[in-house]
N, C-alpha and C positions, 0 to 999 in steps of 0.2 A: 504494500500500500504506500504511493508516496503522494506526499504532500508537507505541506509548511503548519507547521504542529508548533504548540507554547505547554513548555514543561514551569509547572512553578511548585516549589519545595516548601513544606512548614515542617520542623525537625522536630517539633513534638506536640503532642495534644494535648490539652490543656491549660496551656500557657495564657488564656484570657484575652489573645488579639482578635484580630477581626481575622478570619480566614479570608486567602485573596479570591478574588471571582475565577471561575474554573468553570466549563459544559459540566466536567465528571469528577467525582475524585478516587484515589483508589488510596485506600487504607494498609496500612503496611504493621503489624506486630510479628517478627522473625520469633524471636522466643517470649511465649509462643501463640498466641489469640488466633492471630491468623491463620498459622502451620496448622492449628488445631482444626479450625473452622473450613480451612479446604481439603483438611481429612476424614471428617464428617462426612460432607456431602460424596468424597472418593468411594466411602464404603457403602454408600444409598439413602442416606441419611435423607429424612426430605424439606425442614424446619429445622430455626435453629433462631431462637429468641436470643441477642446483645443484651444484657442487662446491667445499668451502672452499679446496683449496690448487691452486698450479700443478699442482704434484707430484703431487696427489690427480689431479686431472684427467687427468694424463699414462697413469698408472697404471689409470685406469679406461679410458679411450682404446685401450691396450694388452689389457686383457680382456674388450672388446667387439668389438674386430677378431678376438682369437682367437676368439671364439663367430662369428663369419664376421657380424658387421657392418661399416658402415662409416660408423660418426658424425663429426660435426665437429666441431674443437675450437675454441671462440672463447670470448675471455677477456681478462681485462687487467689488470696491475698500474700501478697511478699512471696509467691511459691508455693505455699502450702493451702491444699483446700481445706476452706472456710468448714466450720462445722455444719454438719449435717447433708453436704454434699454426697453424691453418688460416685464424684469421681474430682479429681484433680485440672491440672490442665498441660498434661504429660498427653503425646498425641498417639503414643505408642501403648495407652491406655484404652483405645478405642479400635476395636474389631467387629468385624461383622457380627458375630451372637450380642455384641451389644448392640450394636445397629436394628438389628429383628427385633429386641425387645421393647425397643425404644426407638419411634420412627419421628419423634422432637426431640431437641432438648436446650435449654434453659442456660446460658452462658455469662456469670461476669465474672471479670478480671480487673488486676491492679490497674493495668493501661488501656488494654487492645477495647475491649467494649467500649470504654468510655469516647475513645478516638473515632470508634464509629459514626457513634451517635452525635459527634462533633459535628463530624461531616454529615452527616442527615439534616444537622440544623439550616444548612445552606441551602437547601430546595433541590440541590441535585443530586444525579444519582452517585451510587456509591458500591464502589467494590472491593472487596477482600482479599488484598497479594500477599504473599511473602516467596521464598527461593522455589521452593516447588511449583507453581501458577504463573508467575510475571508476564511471562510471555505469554501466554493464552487473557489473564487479563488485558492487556495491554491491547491485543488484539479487538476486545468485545470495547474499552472502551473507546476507541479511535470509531467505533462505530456510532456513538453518542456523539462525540464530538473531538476538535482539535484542541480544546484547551484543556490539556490534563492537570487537575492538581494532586500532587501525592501528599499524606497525611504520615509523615512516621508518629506512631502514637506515641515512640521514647520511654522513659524509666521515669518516674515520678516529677514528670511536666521537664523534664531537661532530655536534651537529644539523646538519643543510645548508637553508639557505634553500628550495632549488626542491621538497623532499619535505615539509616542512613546508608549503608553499602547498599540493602538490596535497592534501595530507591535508585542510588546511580546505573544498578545493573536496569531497570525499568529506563532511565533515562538515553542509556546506551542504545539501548535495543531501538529508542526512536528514532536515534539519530540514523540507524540503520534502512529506515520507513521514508525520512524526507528530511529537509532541514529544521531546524528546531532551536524556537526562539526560549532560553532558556532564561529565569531570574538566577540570582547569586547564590543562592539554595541550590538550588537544582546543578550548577555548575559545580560548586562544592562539591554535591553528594555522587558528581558524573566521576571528577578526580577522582576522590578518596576508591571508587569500585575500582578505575582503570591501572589503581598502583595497587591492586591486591593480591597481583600476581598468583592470577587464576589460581588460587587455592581458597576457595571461599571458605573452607572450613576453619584450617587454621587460625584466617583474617579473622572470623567472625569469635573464634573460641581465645583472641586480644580483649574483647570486651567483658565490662565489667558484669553485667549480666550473668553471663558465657558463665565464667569464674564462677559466680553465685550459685546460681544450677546447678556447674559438678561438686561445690561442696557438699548441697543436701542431695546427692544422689538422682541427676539429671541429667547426667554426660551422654547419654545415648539419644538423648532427646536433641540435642545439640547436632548430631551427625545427621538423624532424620530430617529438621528444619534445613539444612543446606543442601540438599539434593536439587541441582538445578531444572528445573523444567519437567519433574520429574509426575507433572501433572496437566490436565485441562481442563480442569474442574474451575469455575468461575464463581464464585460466591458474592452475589449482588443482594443490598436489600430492596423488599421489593416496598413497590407503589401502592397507595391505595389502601394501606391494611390498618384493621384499629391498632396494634400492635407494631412496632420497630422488627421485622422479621428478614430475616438471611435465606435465599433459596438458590440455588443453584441455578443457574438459568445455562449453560453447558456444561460440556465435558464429560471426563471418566477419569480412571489413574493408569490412564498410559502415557505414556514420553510425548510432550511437547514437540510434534515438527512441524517449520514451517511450510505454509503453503506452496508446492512444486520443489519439495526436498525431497533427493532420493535416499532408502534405504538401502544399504549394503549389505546383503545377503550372503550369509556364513557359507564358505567354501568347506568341503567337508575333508578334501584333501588336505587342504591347509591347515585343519584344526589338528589331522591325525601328525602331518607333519611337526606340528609346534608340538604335541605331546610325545613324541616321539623323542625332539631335542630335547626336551625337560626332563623325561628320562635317563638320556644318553648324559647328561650334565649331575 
């Protein structure tokens, strides 16, 4: 898709400014709101309420089971989920027998909900990236429009390293689309990806976040969040609903390719070949 596209950056949510005018925004929590929330929908998930508070959540939890559902509540303050939660906000906690039992569920977090709902306050739409999706979001949203704004939700209203990288990888990727009028955010966040020296994982596991995680036993949760492209599942909220709701409007959890990329299809000679040396060695 080419055309003349406007990237603009806010490096964290919350922070009390005016967000800049934008068609779309895409919402960025790397660890982990967002990784969470496009692994939801990966495994069929079909709803999925952002909610700002424990509280809120509890309360909403409560008047979905009266209406005879039975969503799941996962969540986390500082890391750890909130009492009386079903689940945390580890993404590798969510598998398909969860998914069957629970075809909603119920989401707040330290940052990444909140940032959501930031951007919902702007009137436009709004989508769900981190390393696994970017590229598939970025696609759906150039379909709304050329002016993208990215939201890193960040670590307690101050920028966070690993949402700021994936934003620059989101920013990269435009420029690959068409030229792209970029604010000083957005340039920042283009830099800092382009010296990461393609090892997103490493980069990302610099942060302070990163750090925090594998002290309380998260370090694998870390490796799953930077899998690049490793999805196309799209997570918008939608329009129109009495409730702030997340639904999937494409994709699956197959590999990111772009449109007229070819696949390279395993030589069977060649594989027996290389196992062959790897024996011999």
């Amino acid at each position: 898709m080419a055309g003349n596209f406007e990237a603009d950056l806010v490096f964290a949510g919350g922070e009390g400014g005016y967000l800049p005018s934008a068609d779309v925004w895409i919402v960025i929590d790397v660890l982990r709101a967002t990784t969470v929330m496009t692994r939801w929908f990966e495994l069929g998930g079909t709803e999925l309420y952002p909610v700002k508070s424990p509280d809120l959540a509890r309360e909403l939890v409560k008047e979905l089971r009266g209406r005879g559902s039975s969503p799941l509540l996962m969540g986390e303050v500082n890391g750890i989920p909130p009492e009386g939660f079903d689940m945390g906000n580890s993404p590798l906690d969510l598998n398909y027998d969860v998914i069957r039992e629970h075809y909603c569920g119920v989401m707040s977090t330290t940052n990444g909900t909140g940032a959501l709902l930031e951007a919902e306050s702007t009137g436009c739409p709004v989508i769900a990236a981190c390393f696994r999706n970017y590229s598939a979001c970025l696609d759906h949203a150039l379909t709304v429009g050329t002016r993208v704004g990215i939201l890193c939700s960040g670590r307690k209203h101050r920028p966070s390293w690993e949402d700021t990288l994936c934003a620059g990888a989101v920013i990269e990727d435009m420029t690959r689309r068409g030229e792209v009028m970029m604010s000083d955010s957005a340039r920042m966040a283009l830099t800092l990806w382009q010296n990461s020296g393609n090892d997103t994982e490493s980069c990302v596991r610099l942060s302070n976040h990163a750090q925090y995680l594998t002290q309380i036993g998260y370090s694998d949760d870390i490796s799953f969040a930077c899998e690049i492209d490793s999805s196309t599942v799209v997570p918008m909220l939608a329009e129109n609903e009495e409730r702030t709701i997340l639904r999937a409007v494409s994709g699956s959890a197959r590999p990111y390719q772009r449109e007229g990329a070819t696949v390279k299809k395993a030589d069977p000679f060649e594989e027996l070949l290389a196992y062959t040396r790897k024996k011999a060695n």
